[in-house]
PLY file of the C-alpha trace (Angstrom):
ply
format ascii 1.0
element vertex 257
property float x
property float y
property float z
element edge 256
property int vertex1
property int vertex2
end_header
-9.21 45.60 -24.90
-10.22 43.44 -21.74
-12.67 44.65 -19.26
-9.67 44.99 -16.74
-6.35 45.64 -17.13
-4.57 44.92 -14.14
-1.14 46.60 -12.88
0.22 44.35 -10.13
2.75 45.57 -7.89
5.07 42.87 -5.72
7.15 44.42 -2.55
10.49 42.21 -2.84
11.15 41.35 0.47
14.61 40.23 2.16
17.06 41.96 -0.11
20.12 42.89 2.40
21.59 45.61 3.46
23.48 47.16 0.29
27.01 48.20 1.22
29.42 50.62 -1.27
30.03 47.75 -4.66
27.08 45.76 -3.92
26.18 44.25 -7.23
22.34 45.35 -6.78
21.50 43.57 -10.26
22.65 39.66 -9.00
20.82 40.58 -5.52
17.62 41.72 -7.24
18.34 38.53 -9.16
18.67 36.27 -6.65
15.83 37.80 -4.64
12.85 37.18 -7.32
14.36 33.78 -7.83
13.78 33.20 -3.87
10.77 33.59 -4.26
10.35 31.92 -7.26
9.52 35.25 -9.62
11.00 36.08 -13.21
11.15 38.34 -14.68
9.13 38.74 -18.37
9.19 41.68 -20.95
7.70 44.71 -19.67
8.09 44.42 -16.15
9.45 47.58 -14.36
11.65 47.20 -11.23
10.96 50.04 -9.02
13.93 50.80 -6.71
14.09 53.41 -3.37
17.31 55.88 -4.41
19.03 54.92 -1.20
20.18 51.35 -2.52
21.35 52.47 -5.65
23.36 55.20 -3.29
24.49 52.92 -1.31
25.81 50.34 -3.84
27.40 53.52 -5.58
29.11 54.64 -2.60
27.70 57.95 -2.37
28.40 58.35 1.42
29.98 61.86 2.83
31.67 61.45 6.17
30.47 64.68 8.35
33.77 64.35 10.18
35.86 65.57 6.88
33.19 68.48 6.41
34.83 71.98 7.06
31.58 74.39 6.56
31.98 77.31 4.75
30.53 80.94 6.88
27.72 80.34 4.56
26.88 77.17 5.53
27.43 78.34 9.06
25.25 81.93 8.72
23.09 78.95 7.08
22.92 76.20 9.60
22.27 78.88 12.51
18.79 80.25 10.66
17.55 76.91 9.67
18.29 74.65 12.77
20.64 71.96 11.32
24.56 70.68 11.56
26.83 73.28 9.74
28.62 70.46 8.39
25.43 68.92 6.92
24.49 72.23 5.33
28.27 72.04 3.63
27.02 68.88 1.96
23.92 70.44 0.70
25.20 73.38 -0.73
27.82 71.88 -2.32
25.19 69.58 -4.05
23.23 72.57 -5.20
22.91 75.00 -7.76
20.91 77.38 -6.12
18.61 78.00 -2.88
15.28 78.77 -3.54
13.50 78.93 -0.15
14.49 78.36 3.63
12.50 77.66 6.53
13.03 75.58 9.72
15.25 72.26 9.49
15.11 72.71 5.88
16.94 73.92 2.84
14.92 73.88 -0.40
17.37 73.52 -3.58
17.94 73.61 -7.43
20.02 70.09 -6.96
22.95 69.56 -9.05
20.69 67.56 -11.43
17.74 70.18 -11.69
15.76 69.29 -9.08
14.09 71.16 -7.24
14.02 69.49 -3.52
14.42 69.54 -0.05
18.33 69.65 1.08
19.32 68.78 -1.95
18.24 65.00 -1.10
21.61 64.63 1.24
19.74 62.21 3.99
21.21 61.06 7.38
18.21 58.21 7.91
18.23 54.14 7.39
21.87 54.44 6.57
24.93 53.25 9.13
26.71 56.15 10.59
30.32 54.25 10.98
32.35 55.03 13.67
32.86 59.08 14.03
30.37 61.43 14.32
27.86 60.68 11.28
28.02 60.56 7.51
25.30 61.31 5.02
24.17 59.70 2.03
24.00 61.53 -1.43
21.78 61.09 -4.38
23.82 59.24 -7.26
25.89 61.24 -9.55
23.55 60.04 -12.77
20.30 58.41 -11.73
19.27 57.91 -15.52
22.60 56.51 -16.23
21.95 54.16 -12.97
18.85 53.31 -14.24
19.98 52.22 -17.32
22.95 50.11 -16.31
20.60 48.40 -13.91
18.49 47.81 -17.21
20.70 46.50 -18.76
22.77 43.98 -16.58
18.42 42.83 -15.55
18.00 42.31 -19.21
21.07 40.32 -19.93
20.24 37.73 -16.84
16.32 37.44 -17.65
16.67 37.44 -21.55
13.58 40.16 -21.37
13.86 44.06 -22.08
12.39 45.70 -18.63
12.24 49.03 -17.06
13.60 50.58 -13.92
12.92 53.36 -12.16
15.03 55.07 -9.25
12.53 56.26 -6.94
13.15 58.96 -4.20
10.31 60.84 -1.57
9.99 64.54 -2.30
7.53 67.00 -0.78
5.42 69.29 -2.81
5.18 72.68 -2.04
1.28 73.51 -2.15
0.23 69.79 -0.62
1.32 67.80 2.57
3.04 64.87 2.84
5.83 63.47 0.62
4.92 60.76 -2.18
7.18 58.88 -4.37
9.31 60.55 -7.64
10.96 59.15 -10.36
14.51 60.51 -10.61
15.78 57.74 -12.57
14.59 55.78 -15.36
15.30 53.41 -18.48
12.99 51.58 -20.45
9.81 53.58 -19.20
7.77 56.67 -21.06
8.46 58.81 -17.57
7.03 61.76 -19.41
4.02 60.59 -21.80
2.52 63.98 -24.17
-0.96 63.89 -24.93
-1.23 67.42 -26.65
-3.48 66.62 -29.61
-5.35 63.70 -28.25
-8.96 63.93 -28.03
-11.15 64.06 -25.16
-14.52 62.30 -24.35
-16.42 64.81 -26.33
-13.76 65.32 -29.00
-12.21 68.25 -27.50
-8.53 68.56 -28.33
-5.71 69.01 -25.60
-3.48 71.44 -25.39
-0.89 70.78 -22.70
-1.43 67.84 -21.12
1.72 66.14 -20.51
1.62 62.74 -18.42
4.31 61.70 -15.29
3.89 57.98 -15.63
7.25 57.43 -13.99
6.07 59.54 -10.96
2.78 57.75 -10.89
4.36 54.18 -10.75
7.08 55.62 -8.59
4.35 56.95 -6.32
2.13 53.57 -5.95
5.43 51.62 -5.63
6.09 54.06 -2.84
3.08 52.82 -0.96
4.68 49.09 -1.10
8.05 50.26 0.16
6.91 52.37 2.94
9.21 55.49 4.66
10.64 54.02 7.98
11.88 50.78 8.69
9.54 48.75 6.23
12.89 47.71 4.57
11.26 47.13 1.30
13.50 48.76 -1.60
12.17 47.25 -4.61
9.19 46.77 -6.11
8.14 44.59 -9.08
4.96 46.69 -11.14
3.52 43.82 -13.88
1.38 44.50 -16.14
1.64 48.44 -16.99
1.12 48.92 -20.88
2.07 52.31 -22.67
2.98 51.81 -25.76
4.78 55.63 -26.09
8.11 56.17 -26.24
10.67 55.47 -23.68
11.96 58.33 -22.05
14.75 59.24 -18.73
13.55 60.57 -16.00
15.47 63.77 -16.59
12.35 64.63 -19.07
10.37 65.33 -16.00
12.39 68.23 -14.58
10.84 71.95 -15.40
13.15 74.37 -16.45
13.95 77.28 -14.72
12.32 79.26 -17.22
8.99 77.42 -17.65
9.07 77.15 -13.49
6.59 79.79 -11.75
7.13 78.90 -8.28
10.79 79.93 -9.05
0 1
1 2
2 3
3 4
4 5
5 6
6 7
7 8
8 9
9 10
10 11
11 12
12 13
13 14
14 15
15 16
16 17
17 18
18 19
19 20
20 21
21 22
22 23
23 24
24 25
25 26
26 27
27 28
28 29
29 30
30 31
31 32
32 33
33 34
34 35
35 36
36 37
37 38
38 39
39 40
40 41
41 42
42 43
43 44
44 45
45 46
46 47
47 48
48 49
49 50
50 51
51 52
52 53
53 54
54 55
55 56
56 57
57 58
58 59
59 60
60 61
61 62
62 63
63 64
64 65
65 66
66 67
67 68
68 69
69 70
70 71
71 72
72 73
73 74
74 75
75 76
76 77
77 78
78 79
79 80
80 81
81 82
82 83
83 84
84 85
85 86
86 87
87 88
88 89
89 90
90 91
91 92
92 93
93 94
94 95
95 96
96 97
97 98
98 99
99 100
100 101
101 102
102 103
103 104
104 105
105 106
106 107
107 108
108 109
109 110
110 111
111 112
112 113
113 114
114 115
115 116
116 117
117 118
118 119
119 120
120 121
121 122
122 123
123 124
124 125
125 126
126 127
127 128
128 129
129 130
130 131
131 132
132 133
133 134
134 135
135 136
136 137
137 138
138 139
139 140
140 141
141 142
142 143
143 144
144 145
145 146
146 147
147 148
148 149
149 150
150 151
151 152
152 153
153 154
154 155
155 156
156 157
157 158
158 159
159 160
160 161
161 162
162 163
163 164
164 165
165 166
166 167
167 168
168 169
169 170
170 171
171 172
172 173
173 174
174 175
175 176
176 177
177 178
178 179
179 180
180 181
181 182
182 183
183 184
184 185
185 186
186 187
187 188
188 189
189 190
190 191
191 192
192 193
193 194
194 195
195 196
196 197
197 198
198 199
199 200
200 201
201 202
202 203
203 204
204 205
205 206
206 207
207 208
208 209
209 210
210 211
211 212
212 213
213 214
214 215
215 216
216 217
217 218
218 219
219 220
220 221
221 222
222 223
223 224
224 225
225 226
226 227
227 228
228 229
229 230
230 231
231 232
232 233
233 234
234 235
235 236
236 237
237 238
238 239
239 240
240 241
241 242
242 243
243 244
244 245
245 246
246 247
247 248
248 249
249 250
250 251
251 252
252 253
253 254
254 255
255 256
């Protein structure tokens, strides 16, 4: 092994603004090519979850929202749009805690999150009063067909990762999260391995996808950075591949639940 192993991490500037059937793959494409990047085998495209919602079309316009009395009752205790609150419940599986502008969830997909990841910022709001942007339907599935059509064009296998900002509840601050992924080990399990002085492990399990989604994070920035991809070179595994979807803690196995 080499003294240093260095991960590099490259924030692709001057992608556009992705509108509903934006063929993110060719602009990704065209963007490394501007600036004279290609990709090679085991690179890992790291991409914010609002440009793969956007290209998806995952909008809701707020003006065809009739909230339910719940999301009313709702709305009134927490501080935010009625309408908005519609969106989030109908996202969710179940609320788990409630407290001023926010509605922590069980999302759809089995995350557990803040409003159920239905956003209202550094999207266009159209012409009525405001729409909101949803998380896409499959991120894995996302992830993979942005594999894929990245693979075909480069003649490389590489992985992606759909990357989203979640809060944690015993910490401040929101840091980056894999909730997509293909071609990555997001969940690497070291139960067995050996430590420094031989001892064995017992449950240590590993997030890589939320630790590259996480530095990645600090390329793309939360505001108006506009930087929704990031290039990571250089990462080496070696364990199995696995979705993002291996992250998520069951109900059961969850004690903050």
């Amino acid at each position: 092994m080499p003294a240093v192993s260095p991960v590099s991490f490259y924030a692709l500037r001057g992608l556009p603004l992705i509108e509903p059937g934006d063929d993110l793959a060719a602009l990704i494409s065209a963007n490394l090519r501007k600036n004279d990047l290609e990709l090679v085998d085991g690179d890992i495209l790291v991409l914010a979850q609002k440009i793969v919602s956007k290209a998806e079309g995952c909008y809701v316009n707020l003006d065809d929202v009739i909230p339910s009395e719940t999301a009313r009752t709702l709305a009134a205790k927490v501080g935010k749009d009625p309408r908005h609150v519609e969106v989030v419940l109908s996202e969710s599986d179940e609320i788990v805690k409630v407290g001023p502008n926010v509605i922590v969830v069980a999302h759809r997909l089995g995350l557990v999150m803040a409003n159920a990841g239905v956003d209202e910022s550094n999207i266009s709001h159209g012409d009525g009063s405001g729409r909101v942007l949803l998380l896409p339907r499959d991120p894995d599935e996302s992830a993979a067909l942005l594999k894929a059509s990245l693979d075909s064009m480069f003649g490389v296998s590489v992985g992606v990762i759909i990357n989203d900002s979640f809060g944690r509840p015993w910490r401040n601050g929101v840091v980056g999260v894999a909730i997509g992924a293909a071609g990555v080990p997001s969940l690497v399990d070291r139960v067995g391995a050996s430590d420094l002085f031989d001892r064995k492990l017992k449950v240590t399990e590993i997030a890589s996808a939320d630790e590259l989604a996480s530095a990645a994070s600090l390329c793309m920035g939360q505001a108006a950075e506009g930087v929704p991809a990031v290039l990571v070179r250089g990462f080496r595994s070696g364990e199995p591949n696995r979705p993002a979807s291996a992250l998520i803690r069951s109900r059961e196995r969850d004690m903050f639940r």
